[in-house]
PANUKOL-938493 format. One record per atom (N, C-alpha, C): x, y, z; residue in three letters. Coordinates in steps of 0.2 Angstrom, whole numbers, padded with zeros to 4 digits, always signed. Each point is the difference from the previous one (the first is absolute). Example, Ala and Ser with C-alpha at 12.3 -4.5 7.8 and 13.67 -1.06 7.14 Angstrom:
<pts>
+0066-0028+0039Ala/-0004+0006+0000Ala/+0004+0006+0000Ala/-0002+0005-0004Ser/+0004+0006+0001Ser/-0004+0005+0003Ser/
</pts>
This chain:
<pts>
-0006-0026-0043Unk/+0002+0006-0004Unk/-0001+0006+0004Unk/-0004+0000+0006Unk/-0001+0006+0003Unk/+0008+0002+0005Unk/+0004-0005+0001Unk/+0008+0000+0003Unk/+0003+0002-0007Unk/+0000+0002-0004Unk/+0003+0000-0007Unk/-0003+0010-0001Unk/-0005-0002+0001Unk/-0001+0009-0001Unk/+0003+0005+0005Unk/-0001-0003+0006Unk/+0000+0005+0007Unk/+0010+0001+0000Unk/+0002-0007-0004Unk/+0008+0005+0000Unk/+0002+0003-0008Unk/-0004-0001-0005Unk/-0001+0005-0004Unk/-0004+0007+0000Unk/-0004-0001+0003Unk/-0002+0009+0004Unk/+0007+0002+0005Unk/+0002-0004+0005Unk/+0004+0003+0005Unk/+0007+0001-0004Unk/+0002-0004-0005Unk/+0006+0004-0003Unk/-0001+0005-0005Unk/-0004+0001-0002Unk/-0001+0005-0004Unk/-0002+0006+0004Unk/-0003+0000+0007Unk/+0003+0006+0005Unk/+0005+0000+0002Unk/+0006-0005-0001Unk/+0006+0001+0004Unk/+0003+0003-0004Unk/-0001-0003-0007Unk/+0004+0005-0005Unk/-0001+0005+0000Unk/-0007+0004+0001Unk/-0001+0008+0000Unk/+0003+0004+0007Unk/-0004-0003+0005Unk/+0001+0004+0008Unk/+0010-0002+0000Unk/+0003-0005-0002Unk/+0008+0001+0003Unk/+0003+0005-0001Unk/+0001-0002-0006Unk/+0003+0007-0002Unk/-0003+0010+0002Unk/-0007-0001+0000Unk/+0000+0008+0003Unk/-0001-0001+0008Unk/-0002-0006+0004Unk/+0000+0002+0007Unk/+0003-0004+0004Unk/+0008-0003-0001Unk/+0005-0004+0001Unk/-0002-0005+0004Unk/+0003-0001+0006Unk/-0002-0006+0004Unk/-0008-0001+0002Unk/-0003+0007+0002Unk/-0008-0001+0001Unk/-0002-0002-0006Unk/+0001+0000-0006Unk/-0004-0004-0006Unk/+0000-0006+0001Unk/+0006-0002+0001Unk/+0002-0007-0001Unk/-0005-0003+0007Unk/+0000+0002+0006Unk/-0003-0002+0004Unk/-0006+0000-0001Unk/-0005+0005-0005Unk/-0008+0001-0002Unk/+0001-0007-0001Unk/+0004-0001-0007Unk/+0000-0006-0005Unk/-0001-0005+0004Unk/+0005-0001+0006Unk/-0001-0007+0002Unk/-0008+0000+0004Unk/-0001+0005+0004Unk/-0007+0001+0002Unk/-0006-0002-0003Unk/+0001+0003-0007Unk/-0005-0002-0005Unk/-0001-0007-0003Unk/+0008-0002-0002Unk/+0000-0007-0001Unk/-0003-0006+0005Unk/+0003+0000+0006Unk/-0003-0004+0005Unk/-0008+0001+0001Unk/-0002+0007+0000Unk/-0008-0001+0003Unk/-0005-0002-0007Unk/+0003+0000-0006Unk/-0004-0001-0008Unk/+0003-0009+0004Unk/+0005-0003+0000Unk/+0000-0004+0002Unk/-0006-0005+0005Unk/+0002+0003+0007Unk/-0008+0000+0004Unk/-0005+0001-0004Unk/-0003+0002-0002Unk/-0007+0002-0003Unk/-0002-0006-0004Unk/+0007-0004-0003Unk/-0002-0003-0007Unk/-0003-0007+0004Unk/+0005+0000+0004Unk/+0001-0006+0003Unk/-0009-0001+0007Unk/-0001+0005+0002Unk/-0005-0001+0003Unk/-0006-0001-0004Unk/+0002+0004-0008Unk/-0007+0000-0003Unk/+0002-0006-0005Unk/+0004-0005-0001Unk/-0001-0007-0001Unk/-0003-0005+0007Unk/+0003+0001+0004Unk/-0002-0002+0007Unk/-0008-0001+0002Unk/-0002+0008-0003Unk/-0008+0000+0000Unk/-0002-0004-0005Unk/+0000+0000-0007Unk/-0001-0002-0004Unk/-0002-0007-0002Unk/+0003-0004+0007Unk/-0001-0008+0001Unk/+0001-0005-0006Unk/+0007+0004-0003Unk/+0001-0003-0007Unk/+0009-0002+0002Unk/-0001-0004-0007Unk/+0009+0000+0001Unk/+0001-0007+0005Unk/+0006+0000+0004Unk/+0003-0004+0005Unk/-0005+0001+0005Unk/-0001+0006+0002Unk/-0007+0000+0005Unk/-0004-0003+0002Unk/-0002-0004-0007Unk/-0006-0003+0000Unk/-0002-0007+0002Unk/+0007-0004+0000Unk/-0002-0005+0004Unk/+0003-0002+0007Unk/+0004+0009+0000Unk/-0002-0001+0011Unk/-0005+0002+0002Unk/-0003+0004-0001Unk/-0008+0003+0000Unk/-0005-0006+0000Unk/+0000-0004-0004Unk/-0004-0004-0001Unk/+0001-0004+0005Unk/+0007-0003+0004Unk/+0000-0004+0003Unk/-0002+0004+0007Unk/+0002+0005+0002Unk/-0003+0003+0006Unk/-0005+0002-0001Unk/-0006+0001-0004Unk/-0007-0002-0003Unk/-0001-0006+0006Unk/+0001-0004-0005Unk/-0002-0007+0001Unk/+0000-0002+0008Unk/+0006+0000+0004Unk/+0001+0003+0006Unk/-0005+0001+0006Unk/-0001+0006-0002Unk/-0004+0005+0004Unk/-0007-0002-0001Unk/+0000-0007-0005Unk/-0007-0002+0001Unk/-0002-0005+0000Unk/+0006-0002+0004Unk/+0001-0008+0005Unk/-0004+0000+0007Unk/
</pts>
């Protein structure tokens, strides 16, 4: 869901910023979108959930061979 929001936030800044700040919006827009993007991703990454979870665990286990 969090990849679901960060490009419903960033379209709804492109719709605003394009039209009043022409190609700089559109450039905010993708700046905005890619870093809400990073962020999601890192704070699932953290979160030790999801797919994460069973490479983690294997390099867990690993690391304590």
């Amino acid at each position: 869901f969090a990849q679901f929001f960060a490009g419903a936030i960033s379209s709804a800044f492109l719709l605003v910023a394009a039209p009043e700040f022409g190609l700089g919006g559109v450039w905010a827009g993708l700046i905005l979108f890619m870093s809400l993007r990073a962020v999601a991703g890192l704070w699932r990454l953290g979160s030790k959930g999801g797919p994460w979870n069973s490479i983690l665990s294997e390099t867990d286990l690993r690391d304590k061979m």
